[in-house]
C-alpha positions as CSV (number, residue, x, y, z in Angstrom):
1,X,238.5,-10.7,21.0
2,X,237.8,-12.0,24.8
3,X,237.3,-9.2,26.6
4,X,236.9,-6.3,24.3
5,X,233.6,-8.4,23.3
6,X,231.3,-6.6,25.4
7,X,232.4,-3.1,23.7
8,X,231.7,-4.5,20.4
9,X,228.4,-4.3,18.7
10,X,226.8,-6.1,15.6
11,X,224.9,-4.7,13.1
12,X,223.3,-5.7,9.7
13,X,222.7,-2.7,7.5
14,X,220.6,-3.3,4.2
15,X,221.1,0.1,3.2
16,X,218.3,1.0,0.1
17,X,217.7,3.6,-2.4
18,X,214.6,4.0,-0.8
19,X,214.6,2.5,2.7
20,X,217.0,1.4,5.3
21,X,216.9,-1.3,7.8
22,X,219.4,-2.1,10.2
23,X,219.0,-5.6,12.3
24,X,220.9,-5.6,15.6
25,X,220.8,-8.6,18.0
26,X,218.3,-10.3,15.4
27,X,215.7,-8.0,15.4
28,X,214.8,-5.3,12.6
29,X,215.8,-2.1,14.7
30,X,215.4,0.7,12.1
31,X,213.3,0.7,9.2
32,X,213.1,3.9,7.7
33,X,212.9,5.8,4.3
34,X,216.2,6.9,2.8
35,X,215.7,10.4,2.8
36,X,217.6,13.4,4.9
37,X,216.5,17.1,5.1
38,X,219.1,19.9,5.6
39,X,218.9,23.7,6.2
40,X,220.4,25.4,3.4
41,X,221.4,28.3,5.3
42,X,223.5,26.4,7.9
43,X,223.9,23.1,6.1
44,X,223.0,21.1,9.0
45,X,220.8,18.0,8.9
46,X,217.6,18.9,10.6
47,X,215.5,15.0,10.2
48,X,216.0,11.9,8.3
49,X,214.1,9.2,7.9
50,X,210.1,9.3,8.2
51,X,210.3,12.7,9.6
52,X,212.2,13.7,6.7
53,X,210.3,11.9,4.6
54,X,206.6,13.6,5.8
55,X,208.6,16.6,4.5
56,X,209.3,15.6,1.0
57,X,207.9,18.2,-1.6
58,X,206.8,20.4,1.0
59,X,209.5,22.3,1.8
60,X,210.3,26.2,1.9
61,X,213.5,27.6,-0.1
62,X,215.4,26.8,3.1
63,X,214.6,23.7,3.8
64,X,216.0,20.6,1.1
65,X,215.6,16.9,1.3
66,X,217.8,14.9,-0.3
67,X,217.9,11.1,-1.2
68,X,221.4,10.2,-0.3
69,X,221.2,7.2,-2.3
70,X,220.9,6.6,-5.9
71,X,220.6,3.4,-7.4
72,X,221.8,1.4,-5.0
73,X,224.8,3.6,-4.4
74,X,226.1,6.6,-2.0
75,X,225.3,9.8,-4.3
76,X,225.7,12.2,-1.4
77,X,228.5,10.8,0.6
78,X,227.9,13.4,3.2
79,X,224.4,13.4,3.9
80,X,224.4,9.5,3.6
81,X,226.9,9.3,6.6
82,X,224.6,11.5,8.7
83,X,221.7,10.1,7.9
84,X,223.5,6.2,8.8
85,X,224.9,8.1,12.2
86,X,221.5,9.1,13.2
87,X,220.1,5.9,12.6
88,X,223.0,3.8,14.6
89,X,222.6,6.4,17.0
90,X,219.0,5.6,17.6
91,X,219.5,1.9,18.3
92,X,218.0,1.4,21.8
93,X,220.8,-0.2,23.2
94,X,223.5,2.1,21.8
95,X,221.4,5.1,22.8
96,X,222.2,4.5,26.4
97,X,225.8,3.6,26.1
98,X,228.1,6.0,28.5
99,X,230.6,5.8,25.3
100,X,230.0,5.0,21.8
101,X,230.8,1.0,21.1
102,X,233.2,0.1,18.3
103,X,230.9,-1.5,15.7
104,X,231.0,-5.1,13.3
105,X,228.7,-4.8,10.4
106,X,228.1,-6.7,7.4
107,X,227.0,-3.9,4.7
108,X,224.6,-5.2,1.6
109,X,225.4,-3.5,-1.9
110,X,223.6,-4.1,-5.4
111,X,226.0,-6.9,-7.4
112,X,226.5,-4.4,-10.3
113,X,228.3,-2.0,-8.0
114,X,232.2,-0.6,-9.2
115,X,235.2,-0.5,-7.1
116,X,234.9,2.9,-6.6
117,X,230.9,2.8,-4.7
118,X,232.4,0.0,-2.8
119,X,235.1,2.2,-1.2
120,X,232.6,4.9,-0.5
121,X,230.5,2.3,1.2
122,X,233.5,1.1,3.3
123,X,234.8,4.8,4.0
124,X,231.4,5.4,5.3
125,X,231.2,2.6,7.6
126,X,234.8,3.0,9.0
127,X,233.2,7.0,10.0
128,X,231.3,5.7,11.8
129,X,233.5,3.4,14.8
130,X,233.5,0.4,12.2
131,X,236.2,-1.8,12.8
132,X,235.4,-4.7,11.0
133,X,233.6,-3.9,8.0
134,X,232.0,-7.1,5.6
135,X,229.9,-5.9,2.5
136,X,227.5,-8.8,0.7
137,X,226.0,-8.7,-2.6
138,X,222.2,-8.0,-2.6
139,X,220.8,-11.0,-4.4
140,X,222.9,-13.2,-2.1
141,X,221.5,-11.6,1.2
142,X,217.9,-12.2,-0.4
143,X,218.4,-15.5,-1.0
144,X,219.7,-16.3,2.5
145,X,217.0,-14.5,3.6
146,X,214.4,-17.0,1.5
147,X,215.9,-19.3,3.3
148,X,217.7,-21.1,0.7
149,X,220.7,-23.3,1.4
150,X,222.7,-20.8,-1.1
151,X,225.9,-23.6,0.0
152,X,224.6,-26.5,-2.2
153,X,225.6,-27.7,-5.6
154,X,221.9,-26.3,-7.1
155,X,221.1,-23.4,-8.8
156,X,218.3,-20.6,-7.3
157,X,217.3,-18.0,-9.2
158,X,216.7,-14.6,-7.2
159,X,215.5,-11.5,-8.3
160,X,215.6,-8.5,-5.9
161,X,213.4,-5.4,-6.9
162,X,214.4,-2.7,-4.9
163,X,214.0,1.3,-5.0
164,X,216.4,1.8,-7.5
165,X,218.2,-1.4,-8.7
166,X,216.4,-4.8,-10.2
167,X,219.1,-7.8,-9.3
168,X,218.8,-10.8,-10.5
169,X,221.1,-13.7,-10.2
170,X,221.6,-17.2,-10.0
171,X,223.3,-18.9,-7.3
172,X,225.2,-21.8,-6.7
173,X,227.6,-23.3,-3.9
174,X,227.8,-20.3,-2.1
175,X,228.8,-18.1,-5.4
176,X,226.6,-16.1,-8.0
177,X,227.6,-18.1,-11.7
178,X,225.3,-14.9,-13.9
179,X,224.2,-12.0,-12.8
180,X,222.6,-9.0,-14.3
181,X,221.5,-5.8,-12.7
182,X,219.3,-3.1,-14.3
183,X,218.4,0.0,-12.7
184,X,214.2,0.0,-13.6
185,X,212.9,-0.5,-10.0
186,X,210.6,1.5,-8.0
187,X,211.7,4.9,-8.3
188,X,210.9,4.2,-12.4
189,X,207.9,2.9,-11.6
190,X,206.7,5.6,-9.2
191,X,208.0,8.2,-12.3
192,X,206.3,6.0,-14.6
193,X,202.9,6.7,-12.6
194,X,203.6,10.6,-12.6
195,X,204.2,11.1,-16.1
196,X,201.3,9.3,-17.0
197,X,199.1,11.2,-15.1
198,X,200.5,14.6,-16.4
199,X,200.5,13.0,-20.2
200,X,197.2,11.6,-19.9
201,X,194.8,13.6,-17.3
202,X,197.1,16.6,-17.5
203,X,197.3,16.2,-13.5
204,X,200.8,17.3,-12.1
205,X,201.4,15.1,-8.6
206,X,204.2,14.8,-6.4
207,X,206.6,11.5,-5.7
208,X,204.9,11.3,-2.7
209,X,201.6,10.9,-4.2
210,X,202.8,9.1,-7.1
211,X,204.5,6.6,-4.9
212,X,200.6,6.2,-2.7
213,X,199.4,5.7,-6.3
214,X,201.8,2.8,-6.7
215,X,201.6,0.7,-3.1
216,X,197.3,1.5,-3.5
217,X,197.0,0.4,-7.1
218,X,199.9,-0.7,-8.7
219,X,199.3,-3.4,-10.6
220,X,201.8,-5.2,-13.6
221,X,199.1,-7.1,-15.3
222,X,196.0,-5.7,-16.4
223,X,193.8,-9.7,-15.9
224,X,194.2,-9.6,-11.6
225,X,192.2,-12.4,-9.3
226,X,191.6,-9.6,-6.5
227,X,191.3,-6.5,-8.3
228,X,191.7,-3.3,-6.0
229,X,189.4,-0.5,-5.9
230,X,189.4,2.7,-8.1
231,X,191.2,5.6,-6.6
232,X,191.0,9.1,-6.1
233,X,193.8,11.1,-6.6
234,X,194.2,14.7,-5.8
235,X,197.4,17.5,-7.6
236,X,197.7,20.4,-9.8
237,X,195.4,21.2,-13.1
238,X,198.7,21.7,-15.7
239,X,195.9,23.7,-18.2
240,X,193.8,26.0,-15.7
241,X,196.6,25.6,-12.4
242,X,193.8,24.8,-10.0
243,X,193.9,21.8,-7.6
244,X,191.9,19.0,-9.3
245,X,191.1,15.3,-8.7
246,X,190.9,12.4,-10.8
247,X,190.1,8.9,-10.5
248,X,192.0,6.3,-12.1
249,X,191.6,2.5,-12.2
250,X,194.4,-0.4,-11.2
251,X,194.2,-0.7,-15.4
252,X,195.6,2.2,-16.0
253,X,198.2,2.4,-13.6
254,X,199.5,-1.1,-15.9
255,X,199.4,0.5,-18.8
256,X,201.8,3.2,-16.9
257,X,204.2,0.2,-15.8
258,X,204.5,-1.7,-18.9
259,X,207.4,-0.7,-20.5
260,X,209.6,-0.6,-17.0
261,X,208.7,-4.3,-16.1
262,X,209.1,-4.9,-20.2
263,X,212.5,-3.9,-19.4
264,X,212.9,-6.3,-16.3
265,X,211.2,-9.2,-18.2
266,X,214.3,-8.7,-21.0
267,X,217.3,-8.7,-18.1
268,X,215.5,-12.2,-16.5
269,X,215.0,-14.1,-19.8
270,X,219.1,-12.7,-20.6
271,X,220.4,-13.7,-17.7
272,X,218.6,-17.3,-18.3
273,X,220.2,-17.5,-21.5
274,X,223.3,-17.1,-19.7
275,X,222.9,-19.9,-17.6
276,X,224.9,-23.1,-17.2
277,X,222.6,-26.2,-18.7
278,X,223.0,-28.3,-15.3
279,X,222.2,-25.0,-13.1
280,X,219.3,-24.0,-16.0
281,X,218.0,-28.2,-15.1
282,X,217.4,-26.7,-11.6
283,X,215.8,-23.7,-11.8
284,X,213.2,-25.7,-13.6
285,X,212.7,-27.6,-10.8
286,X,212.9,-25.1,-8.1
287,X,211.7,-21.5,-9.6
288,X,211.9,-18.0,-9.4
289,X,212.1,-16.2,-6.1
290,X,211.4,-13.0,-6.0
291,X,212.3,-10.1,-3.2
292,X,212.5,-6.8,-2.4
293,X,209.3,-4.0,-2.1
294,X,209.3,-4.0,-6.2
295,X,208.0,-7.7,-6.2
296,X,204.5,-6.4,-3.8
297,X,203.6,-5.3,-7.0
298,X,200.0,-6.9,-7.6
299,X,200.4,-9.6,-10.4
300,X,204.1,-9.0,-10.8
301,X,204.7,-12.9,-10.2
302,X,201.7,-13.6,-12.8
303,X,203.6,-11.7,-15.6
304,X,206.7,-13.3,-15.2
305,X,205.7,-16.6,-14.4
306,X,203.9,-16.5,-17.9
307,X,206.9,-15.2,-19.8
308,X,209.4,-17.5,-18.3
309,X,207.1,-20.5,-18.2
310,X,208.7,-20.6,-14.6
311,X,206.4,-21.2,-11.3
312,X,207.9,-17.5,-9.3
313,X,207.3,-17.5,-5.6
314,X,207.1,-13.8,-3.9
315,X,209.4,-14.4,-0.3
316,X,207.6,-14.1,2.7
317,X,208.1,-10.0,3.7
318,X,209.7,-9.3,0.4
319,X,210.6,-6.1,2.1
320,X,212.6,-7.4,4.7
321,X,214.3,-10.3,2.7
322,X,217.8,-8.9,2.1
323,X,218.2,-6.9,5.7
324,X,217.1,-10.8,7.4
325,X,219.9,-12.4,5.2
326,X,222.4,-9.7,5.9
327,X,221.5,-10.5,9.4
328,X,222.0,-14.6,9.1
329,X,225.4,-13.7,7.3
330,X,226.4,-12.0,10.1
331,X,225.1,-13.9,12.7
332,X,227.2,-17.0,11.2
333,X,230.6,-15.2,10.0
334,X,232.4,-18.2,9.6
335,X,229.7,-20.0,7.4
336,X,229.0,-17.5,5.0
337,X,233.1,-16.2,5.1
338,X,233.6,-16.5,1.2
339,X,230.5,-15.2,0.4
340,X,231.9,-11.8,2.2
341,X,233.8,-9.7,1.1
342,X,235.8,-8.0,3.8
């Protein structure tokens, strides 16, 4: 350490199926979608992120984007690097470096991950001037990014919706005692939107659209306080192949999600039948928190709350839950050292 320190820089990545946040010197840095788009012809990467992500299913034969990331894990361990370079690279106060810092970064990754997508996740990282390399478990992030005391002989309950992983796991003295992890997030959901327009309005839309659909109207429950409005949706006739319009309701768009958060509802009542009596005694007491961009979902909290007979709590910016805790871990190495893994 000592002097070296200067040429050393922190990071926090949360890296996401569908976004990816970096926190450097305690402040969110990059928050971007998880999406590169390269140039067939020459294979080089020509925009990640948001400009990458205006591009998505609008593209010419030479152009393809490409979601590095599936379910919480590198797919495409090459156009993942380039897309984490590009984003380090963009830092503000790595930009103006004369030479390129030697990094420390504290990596999250889903809980239900294998050997194997941790590796990739380390070789990654170590590509890019990592020379100290930690990686945390999602769930745990999110719940030091609640700001539970995850150190204390009580059990928490956490479930992280992200883009393509649902975690869920309870917590105790710095450890997770049962865990589960299904992969029915918001890519299904978003999926779940677009095949029900084409099955039931014969409309063919995009992801991108479908995705608008979900953040505008998505809805779990079909009995909301704050209902939103109707919505207008515009794609492709599948009988006559004009460009048509419909308008669908938050109803509907429930209907659409059922089964997925069905599916979700079935991991969190398993993993609290796997739960420890004494730790089962305090979730009772404290809750359920949820976090991650899956849990914005309008009367998400409602459902489960009434199948679990459980009072849930949505985290203040869900979104930004995990990336925040990832950021406390690092910020306090020594503290959170076991729950690291290095």
């Amino acid at each position: 350490m000592g002097f070296f320190d200067f040429m050393t820089e922190d990071i926090a990545i949360d890296l996401g199926t569908a976004n990816t946040l970096i926190i450097h010197d305690g402040k969110v840095v990059v928050d971007s979608p998880s999406i590169v788009a390269r140039d067939r012809i020459t294979g080089k990467i020509i925009a990640t992120g948001k400009e990458a992500n205006l591009m998505q299913g609008k593209t010419h034969e030479n152009i393809k984007t490409i979601r590095p990331l599936k379910d919480g894990v590198i797919a495409d361990f090459e156009a993942s690097e380039e897309m984490i370079k590009e984003f380090i690279k963009n830092i503000p106060s790595i930009k103006n470096r004369f030479f390129k810092p030697s990094l420390r970064m504290v990596i999250c990754i889903p809980s239900g991950i294998t050997e194997v997508e941790k590796r990739a996740v380390r070789d990654s990282a170590e590509h890019m001037n990592a020379k100290e390399v930690y990686l945390i478990h999602e769930p745990m992030a999110a719940a030091i990014g609640i700001g539970i005391n995850i150190m204390e002989p009580k059990g928490n309950m956490i479930i992280d919706i992200g883009g393509g992983t649902t975690e869920i796991a309870v917590i105790a003295l710095g450890g997770i005692v049962c865990d589960k992890s299904v992969k029915v997030a918001g890519d299904v959901f978003t999926n779940d939107i677009a095949y029900y327009m084409r099955t039931q309005h014969n409309l063919y839309i995009g992801e991108r659209t479908a995705e608008n659909v979900k953040i505008s109207i998505g809805a779990a429950t079909e009995d909301l306080d704050t209902p939103p409005e109707d919505m207008l949706i515009q794609g492709r006739d599948l009988l006559s192949g004009k460009p048509k319009q419909v308008q669908i309701s938050f109803r509907e768009i429930a209907k659409a999600l059922d089964k997925s958060i069905l599916r979700i509802e079935d991991a969190v009542m398993e993993t609290l039948s796997q739960t420890p009596p004494e730790l089962a005694a305090d979730i009772y007491n404290t809750g359920i928190y949820l976090a991650g961009g899956g849990s914005m979902l309008r009367g998400l909290d409602k459902r489960l709350s009434r199948k679990t007979d459980l009072p849930v709590f949505v985290a203040e910016d869900p979104l930004k839950a995990v990336v925040r805790g990832t950021g406390i871990a690092l910020k306090n190495l020594e503290k959170y050292k076991n729950v690291l893994m290095k």
